[in-house]
N, C-alpha and C positions, 0 to 999 in steps of 0.2 A: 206097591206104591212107587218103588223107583223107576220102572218100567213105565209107570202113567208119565211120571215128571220126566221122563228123559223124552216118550213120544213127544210131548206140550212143547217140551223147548225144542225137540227137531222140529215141530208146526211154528213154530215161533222164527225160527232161523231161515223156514223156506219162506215166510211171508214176509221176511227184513228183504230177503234176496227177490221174492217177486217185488215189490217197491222198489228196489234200486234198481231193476231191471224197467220197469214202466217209467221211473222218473229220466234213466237212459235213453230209452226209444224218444221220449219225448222232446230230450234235450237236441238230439242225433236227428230230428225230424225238425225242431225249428232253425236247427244250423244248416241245415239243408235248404229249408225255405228261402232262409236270410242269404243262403248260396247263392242259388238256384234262381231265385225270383227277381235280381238285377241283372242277371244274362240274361232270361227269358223275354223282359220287358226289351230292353236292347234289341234283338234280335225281332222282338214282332214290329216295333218299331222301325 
């Protein structure tokens, strides 16, 4: 039984860490944009 509850909560732990990891990229991709996207306009202008 301890063996189950310890695998569940290391499944538990990797899927907190993938969310923070996808809420990251996503954050890191609109800072980017917000960056990125008044040079770019500047410059085709």
């Amino acid at each position: 039984m301890l063996i189950i509850r310890h695998i569940s909560s290391t499944n538990t732990v990797q899927n907190q860490l993938n969310k923070i990891n996808k809420s990251m990229q996503r954050t890191c991709c609109l800072s980017a944009k917000l960056f990125w996207y008044p040079i770019v306009r500047y410059h085709i202008q």
